[in-house]
C-alpha positions as MATLAB code, in Angstrom:
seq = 'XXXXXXXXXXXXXXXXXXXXXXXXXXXXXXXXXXXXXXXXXXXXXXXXXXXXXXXXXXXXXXXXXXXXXXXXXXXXXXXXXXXXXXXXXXXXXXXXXXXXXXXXXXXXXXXXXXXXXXXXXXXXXXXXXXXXXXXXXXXXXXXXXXXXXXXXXXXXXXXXXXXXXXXXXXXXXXXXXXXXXXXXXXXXXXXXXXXXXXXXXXXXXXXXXXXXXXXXX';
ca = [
     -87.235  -77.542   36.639;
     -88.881  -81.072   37.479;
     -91.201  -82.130   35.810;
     -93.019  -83.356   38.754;
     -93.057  -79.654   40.566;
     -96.799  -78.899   42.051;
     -96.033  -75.412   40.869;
     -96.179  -76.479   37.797;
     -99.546  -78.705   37.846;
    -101.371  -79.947   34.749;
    -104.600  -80.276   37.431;
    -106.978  -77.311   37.202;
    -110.039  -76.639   39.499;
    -113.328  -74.853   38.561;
    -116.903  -74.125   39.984;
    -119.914  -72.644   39.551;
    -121.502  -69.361   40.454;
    -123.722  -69.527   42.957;
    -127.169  -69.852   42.168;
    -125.769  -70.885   38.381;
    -128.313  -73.826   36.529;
    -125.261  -74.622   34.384;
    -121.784  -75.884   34.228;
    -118.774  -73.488   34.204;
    -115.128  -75.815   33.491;
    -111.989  -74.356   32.042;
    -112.510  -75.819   28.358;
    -110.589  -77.622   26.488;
    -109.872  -74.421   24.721;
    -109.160  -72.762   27.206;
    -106.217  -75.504   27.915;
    -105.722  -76.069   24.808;
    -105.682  -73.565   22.208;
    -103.794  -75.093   19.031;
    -106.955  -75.363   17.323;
    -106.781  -71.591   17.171;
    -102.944  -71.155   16.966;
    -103.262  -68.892   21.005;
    -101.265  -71.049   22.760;
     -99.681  -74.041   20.086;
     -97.595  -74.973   23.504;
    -100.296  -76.070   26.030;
    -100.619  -79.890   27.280;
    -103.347  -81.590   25.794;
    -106.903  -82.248   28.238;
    -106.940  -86.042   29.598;
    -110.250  -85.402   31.248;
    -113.421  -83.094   32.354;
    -114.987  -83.666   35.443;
    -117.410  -81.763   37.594;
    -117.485  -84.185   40.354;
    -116.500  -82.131   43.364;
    -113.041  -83.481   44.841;
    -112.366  -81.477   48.410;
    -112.799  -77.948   48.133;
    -113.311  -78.337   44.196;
    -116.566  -78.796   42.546;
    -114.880  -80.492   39.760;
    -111.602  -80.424   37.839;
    -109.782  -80.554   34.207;
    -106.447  -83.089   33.416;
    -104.383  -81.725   30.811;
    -100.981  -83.795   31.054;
     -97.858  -83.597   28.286;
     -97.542  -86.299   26.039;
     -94.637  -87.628   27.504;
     -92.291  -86.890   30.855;
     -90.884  -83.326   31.314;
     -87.761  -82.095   32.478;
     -87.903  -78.035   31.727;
     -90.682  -75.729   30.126;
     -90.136  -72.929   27.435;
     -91.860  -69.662   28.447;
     -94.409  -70.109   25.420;
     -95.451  -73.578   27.583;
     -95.792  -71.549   30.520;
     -98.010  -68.614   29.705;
    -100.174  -71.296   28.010;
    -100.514  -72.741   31.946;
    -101.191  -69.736   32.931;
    -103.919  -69.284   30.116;
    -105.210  -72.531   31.281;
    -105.358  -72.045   34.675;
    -107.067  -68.567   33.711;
    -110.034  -70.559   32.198;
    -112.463  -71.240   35.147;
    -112.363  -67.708   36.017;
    -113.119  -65.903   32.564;
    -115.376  -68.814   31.938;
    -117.685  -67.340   35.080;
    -117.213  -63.810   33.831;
    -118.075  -64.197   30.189;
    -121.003  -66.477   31.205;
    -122.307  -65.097   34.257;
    -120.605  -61.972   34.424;
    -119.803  -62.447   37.579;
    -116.781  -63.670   39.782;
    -116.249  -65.958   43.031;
    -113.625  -67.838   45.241;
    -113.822  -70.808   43.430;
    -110.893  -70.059   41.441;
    -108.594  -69.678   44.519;
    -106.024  -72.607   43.882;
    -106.102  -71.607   40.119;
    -105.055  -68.092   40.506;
    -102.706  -69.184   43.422;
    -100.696  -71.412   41.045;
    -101.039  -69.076   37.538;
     -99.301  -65.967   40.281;
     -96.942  -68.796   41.357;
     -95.712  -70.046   37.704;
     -95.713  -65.816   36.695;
     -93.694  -65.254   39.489;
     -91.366  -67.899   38.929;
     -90.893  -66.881   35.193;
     -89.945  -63.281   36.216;
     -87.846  -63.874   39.434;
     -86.801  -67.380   38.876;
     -86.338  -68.176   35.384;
     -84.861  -65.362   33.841;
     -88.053  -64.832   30.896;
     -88.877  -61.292   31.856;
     -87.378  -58.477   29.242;
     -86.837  -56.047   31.626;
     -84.829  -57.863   34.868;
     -83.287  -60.271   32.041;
     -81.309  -63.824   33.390;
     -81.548  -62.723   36.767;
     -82.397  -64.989   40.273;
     -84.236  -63.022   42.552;
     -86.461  -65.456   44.155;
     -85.730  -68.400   46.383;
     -86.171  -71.711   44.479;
     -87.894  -73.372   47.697;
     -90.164  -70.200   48.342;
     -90.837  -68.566   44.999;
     -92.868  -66.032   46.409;
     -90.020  -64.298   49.284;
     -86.345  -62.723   47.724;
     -83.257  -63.954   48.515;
     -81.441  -63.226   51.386;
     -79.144  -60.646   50.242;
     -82.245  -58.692   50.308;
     -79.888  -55.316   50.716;
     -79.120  -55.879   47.348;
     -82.048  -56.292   45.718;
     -83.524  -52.532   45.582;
     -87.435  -51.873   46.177;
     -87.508  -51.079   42.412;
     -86.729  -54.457   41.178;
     -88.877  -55.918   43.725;
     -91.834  -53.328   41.943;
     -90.776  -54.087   39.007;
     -91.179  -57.903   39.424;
     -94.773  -57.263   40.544;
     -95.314  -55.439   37.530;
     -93.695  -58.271   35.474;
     -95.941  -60.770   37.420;
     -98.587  -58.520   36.767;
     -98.233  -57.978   33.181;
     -98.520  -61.604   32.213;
    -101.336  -62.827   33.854;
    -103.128  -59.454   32.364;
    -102.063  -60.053   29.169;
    -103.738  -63.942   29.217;
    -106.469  -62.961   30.871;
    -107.293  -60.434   27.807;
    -106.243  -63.065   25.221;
    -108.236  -66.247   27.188;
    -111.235  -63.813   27.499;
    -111.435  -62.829   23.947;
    -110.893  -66.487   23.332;
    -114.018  -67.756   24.903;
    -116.019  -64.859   23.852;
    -115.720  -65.880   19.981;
    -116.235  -69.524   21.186;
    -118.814  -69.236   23.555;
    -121.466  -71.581   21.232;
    -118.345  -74.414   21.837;
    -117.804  -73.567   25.817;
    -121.974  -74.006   25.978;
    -122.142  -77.481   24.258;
    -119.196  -78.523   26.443;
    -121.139  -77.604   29.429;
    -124.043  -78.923   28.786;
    -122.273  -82.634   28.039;
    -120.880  -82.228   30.941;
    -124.232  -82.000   33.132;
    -125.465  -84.965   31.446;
    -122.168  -87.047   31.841;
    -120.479  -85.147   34.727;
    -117.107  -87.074   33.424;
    -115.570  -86.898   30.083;
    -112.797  -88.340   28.709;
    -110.272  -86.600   26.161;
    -111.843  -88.131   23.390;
    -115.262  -86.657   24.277;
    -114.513  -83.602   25.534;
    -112.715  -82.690   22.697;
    -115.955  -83.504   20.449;
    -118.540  -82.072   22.781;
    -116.545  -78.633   22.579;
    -116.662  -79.318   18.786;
    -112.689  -79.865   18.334;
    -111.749  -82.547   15.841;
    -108.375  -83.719   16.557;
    -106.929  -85.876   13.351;
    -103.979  -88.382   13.265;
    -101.216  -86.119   13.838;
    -102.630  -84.869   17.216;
    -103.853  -81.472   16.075;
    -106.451  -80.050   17.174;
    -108.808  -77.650   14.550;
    -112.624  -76.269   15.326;
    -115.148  -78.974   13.594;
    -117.150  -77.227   10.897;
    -120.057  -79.754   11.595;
];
Protein backbone atom coordinates (compact mmCIF):
# COMPACT_ATOMS: atom_id res chain seq x y z
CA UNK A 1 0.00 0.00 0.00
CA UNK A 2 1.71 3.53 -0.71
CA UNK A 3 2.21 5.49 1.57
CA UNK A 4 1.14 8.38 -0.42
CA UNK A 5 -2.57 6.76 -1.21
CA UNK A 6 -5.45 9.61 -0.65
CA UNK A 7 -7.38 6.70 0.75
CA UNK A 8 -5.31 6.61 3.26
CA UNK A 9 -5.06 10.51 4.28
CA UNK A 10 -3.59 11.81 7.54
CA UNK A 11 -5.90 15.21 6.61
CA UNK A 12 -9.20 15.28 8.49
CA UNK A 13 -12.06 17.87 8.02
CA UNK A 14 -14.54 19.13 10.69
CA UNK A 15 -17.31 21.85 11.22
CA UNK A 16 -19.64 23.21 13.27
CA UNK A 17 -23.32 22.79 13.88
CA UNK A 18 -25.23 25.26 12.68
CA UNK A 19 -26.17 27.91 14.86
CA UNK A 20 -23.14 26.41 17.29
CA UNK A 21 -21.17 29.58 19.45
CA UNK A 22 -18.28 27.11 19.76
CA UNK A 23 -15.67 25.11 18.07
CA UNK A 24 -16.22 21.39 17.22
CA UNK A 25 -12.45 19.73 15.71
CA UNK A 26 -11.60 16.07 15.84
CA UNK A 27 -9.13 16.34 18.98
CA UNK A 28 -6.06 15.39 19.36
CA UNK A 29 -7.54 12.53 21.23
CA UNK A 30 -9.57 11.68 19.09
CA UNK A 31 -6.39 11.17 16.58
CA UNK A 32 -4.42 10.29 18.93
CA UNK A 33 -5.29 8.13 21.69
CA UNK A 34 -1.91 6.70 23.27
CA UNK A 35 -2.39 8.84 26.13
CA UNK A 36 -5.23 6.50 26.96
CA UNK A 37 -3.78 3.23 25.49
CA UNK A 38 -7.41 3.24 22.60
CA UNK A 39 -5.55 3.41 19.73
CA UNK A 40 -1.36 3.20 20.71
CA UNK A 41 -1.13 3.03 16.61
CA UNK A 42 -2.52 6.42 15.42
CA UNK A 43 -0.17 9.21 13.69
CA UNK A 44 0.59 11.90 15.86
CA UNK A 45 -1.50 15.68 15.22
CA UNK A 46 0.91 18.25 13.27
CA UNK A 47 -1.76 20.88 13.47
CA UNK A 48 -5.46 22.30 14.42
CA UNK A 49 -7.00 24.66 12.33
CA UNK A 50 -10.49 26.01 11.95
CA UNK A 51 -9.76 28.19 9.09
CA UNK A 52 -12.21 27.05 6.46
CA UNK A 53 -10.23 25.55 3.33
CA UNK A 54 -13.01 24.82 0.35
CA UNK A 55 -15.88 23.05 1.51
CA UNK A 56 -14.15 22.62 5.08
CA UNK A 57 -14.54 24.96 7.89
CA UNK A 58 -11.28 23.90 9.19
CA UNK A 59 -9.07 20.81 9.39
CA UNK A 60 -6.63 18.51 11.69
CA UNK A 61 -2.81 17.19 10.35
CA UNK A 62 -1.87 14.11 11.95
CA UNK A 63 1.18 12.74 9.78
CA UNK A 64 3.57 9.47 10.81
CA UNK A 65 6.79 10.19 12.05
CA UNK A 66 8.52 9.10 9.20
CA UNK A 67 7.57 7.75 5.38
CA UNK A 68 5.19 4.73 5.08
CA UNK A 69 5.12 1.92 2.91
CA UNK A 70 2.16 -0.51 4.46
CA UNK A 71 -0.23 -0.11 7.58
CA UNK A 72 -1.07 -2.87 10.25
CA UNK A 73 -4.85 -3.14 10.82
CA UNK A 74 -4.36 -1.72 14.51
CA UNK A 75 -2.99 1.66 12.39
CA UNK A 76 -5.98 1.53 10.42
CA UNK A 77 -8.94 1.34 12.73
CA UNK A 78 -7.07 4.11 14.63
CA UNK A 79 -7.74 6.25 11.07
CA UNK A 80 -10.83 5.30 11.14
CA UNK A 81 -11.22 6.40 14.91
CA UNK A 82 -9.71 9.58 13.81
CA UNK A 83 -11.59 10.32 11.04
CA UNK A 84 -14.69 9.38 13.36
CA UNK A 85 -13.80 12.42 15.61
CA UNK A 86 -15.58 15.47 14.01
CA UNK A 87 -18.70 13.59 13.94
CA UNK A 88 -19.01 12.22 17.65
CA UNK A 89 -17.45 15.47 18.61
CA UNK A 90 -20.96 17.24 17.23
CA UNK A 91 -23.02 14.51 18.83
CA UNK A 92 -21.57 14.43 22.30
CA UNK A 93 -21.49 18.28 22.27
CA UNK A 94 -24.45 19.30 20.50
CA UNK A 95 -26.23 16.23 20.23
CA UNK A 96 -26.83 16.73 17.03
CA UNK A 97 -25.44 15.68 13.50
CA UNK A 98 -24.76 17.45 9.97
CA UNK A 99 -23.03 17.10 6.48
CA UNK A 100 -20.01 18.48 7.52
CA UNK A 101 -18.46 15.25 8.08
CA UNK A 102 -19.03 14.08 4.45
CA UNK A 103 -15.30 13.61 3.23
CA UNK A 104 -14.55 12.09 6.74
CA UNK A 105 -17.03 9.36 6.65
CA UNK A 106 -16.34 8.95 2.84
CA UNK A 107 -12.69 8.05 3.53
CA UNK A 108 -13.22 6.03 7.21
CA UNK A 109 -16.05 3.63 4.68
CA UNK A 110 -13.22 3.72 2.10
CA UNK A 111 -10.15 2.52 4.46
CA UNK A 112 -13.07 -0.19 6.20
CA UNK A 113 -13.79 -1.33 2.98
CA UNK A 114 -10.43 -1.75 1.87
CA UNK A 115 -9.45 -3.70 5.11
CA UNK A 116 -12.31 -6.23 4.53
CA UNK A 117 -12.26 -6.66 0.67
CA UNK A 118 -8.78 -5.59 -0.04
CA UNK A 119 -6.48 -6.42 2.61
CA UNK A 120 -7.40 -9.60 3.86
CA UNK A 121 -8.01 -8.22 7.97
CA UNK A 122 -11.58 -9.36 8.24
CA UNK A 123 -12.04 -12.84 10.41
CA UNK A 124 -14.72 -14.02 8.60
CA UNK A 125 -13.75 -13.67 4.50
CA UNK A 126 -9.97 -14.22 5.76
CA UNK A 127 -6.85 -13.35 2.96
CA UNK A 128 -9.25 -12.90 0.37
CA UNK A 129 -9.30 -10.00 -2.76
CA UNK A 130 -12.63 -9.11 -3.50
CA UNK A 131 -12.37 -5.56 -4.38
CA UNK A 132 -10.65 -3.83 -7.25
CA UNK A 133 -7.43 -2.09 -6.08
CA UNK A 134 -8.23 1.05 -8.44
CA UNK A 135 -12.03 1.15 -7.32
CA UNK A 136 -12.21 -0.16 -3.77
CA UNK A 137 -15.71 0.32 -3.56
CA UNK A 138 -17.02 -2.11 -6.98
CA UNK A 139 -15.98 -6.27 -6.97
CA UNK A 140 -13.97 -7.74 -9.30
CA UNK A 141 -14.94 -8.80 -12.47
CA UNK A 142 -15.48 -12.36 -11.98
CA UNK A 143 -18.43 -11.08 -10.23
CA UNK A 144 -20.22 -14.73 -10.96
CA UNK A 145 -18.02 -15.90 -8.50
CA UNK A 146 -18.31 -13.83 -5.84
CA UNK A 147 -21.89 -14.89 -4.28
CA UNK A 148 -24.40 -12.09 -2.89
CA UNK A 149 -23.48 -13.50 0.57
CA UNK A 150 -19.94 -12.48 0.59
CA UNK A 151 -20.81 -9.30 -0.95
CA UNK A 152 -23.43 -8.98 2.47
CA UNK A 153 -21.12 -10.14 4.38
CA UNK A 154 -18.46 -7.52 3.42
CA UNK A 155 -21.03 -4.81 4.20
CA UNK A 156 -21.45 -6.25 7.44
CA UNK A 157 -17.63 -6.42 7.91
CA UNK A 158 -17.47 -2.72 6.72
CA UNK A 159 -20.15 -2.15 8.95
CA UNK A 160 -18.92 -3.69 12.01
CA UNK A 161 -15.77 -1.64 12.23
CA UNK A 162 -16.74 1.68 11.83
CA UNK A 163 -19.58 0.73 14.63
CA UNK A 164 -17.29 -0.60 16.79
CA UNK A 165 -14.98 2.95 16.71
CA UNK A 166 -17.67 4.93 16.71
CA UNK A 167 -18.75 3.30 20.26
CA UNK A 168 -15.11 3.31 21.49
CA UNK A 169 -14.31 7.21 20.03
CA UNK A 170 -17.70 8.21 21.62
CA UNK A 171 -17.08 6.85 24.99
CA UNK A 172 -13.68 8.37 24.53
CA UNK A 173 -14.73 11.94 24.32
CA UNK A 174 -17.47 11.54 26.73
CA UNK A 175 -14.90 10.86 29.74
CA UNK A 176 -12.76 13.68 28.18
CA UNK A 177 -15.13 16.14 27.35
CA UNK A 178 -13.48 18.92 30.08
CA UNK A 179 -10.10 18.30 27.56
CA UNK A 180 -12.20 18.46 24.04
CA UNK A 181 -13.78 21.97 25.70
CA UNK A 182 -10.38 23.65 26.55
CA UNK A 183 -9.16 22.55 23.10
CA UNK A 184 -12.01 24.32 21.58
CA UNK A 185 -11.99 27.15 23.18
CA UNK A 186 -7.95 27.72 22.26
CA UNK A 187 -8.87 27.19 19.20
CA UNK A 188 -11.46 30.23 18.86
CA UNK A 189 -8.96 32.44 20.27
CA UNK A 190 -6.01 31.20 18.01
CA UNK A 191 -7.97 29.57 15.13
CA UNK A 192 -4.40 27.72 14.34
CA UNK A 193 -2.45 25.54 16.58
CA UNK A 194 0.50 23.87 16.22
CA UNK A 195 1.32 20.23 17.65
CA UNK A 196 2.99 21.59 20.45
CA UNK A 197 -0.07 23.62 21.53
CA UNK A 198 -2.68 21.62 20.73
CA UNK A 199 -1.41 18.95 22.56
CA UNK A 200 -1.26 21.32 25.81
CA UNK A 201 -4.52 23.11 25.25
CA UNK A 202 -6.27 19.54 25.23
CA UNK A 203 -4.19 19.01 28.44
CA UNK A 204 -1.80 16.14 26.92
CA UNK A 205 1.79 16.29 28.10
CA UNK A 206 3.91 14.55 25.71
CA UNK A 207 7.61 13.82 27.40
CA UNK A 208 10.94 12.96 25.62
CA UNK A 209 10.14 9.68 24.34
CA UNK A 210 7.10 10.95 22.31
CA UNK A 211 4.35 9.63 24.55
CA UNK A 212 1.61 11.12 25.07
CA UNK A 213 -0.24 10.86 28.90
CA UNK A 214 -3.35 13.22 30.24
CA UNK A 215 -1.61 16.26 32.33
CA UNK A 216 -2.75 16.09 35.93
CA UNK A 217 -2.34 19.98 36.12
Amino acid sequence: MPANDDRIGAQSSFEQAPGAQNAVPPPPMSRDKRGWNVAPEADPVRKVSIIPRGQALGVTLATPDGDRVSYSRDELVARIKGALGGRISEEVVYGVITTGAESDIQQLTGIARQMVGRWGMSEKLGPVAVLHSDEPGSFLPAAAETSPRTQWIVDQEVQRLITDAHTQVTQLLSDHRSQLDSLAQALLKAETLDAADAYAAALIHVDPSGDRVVSTN
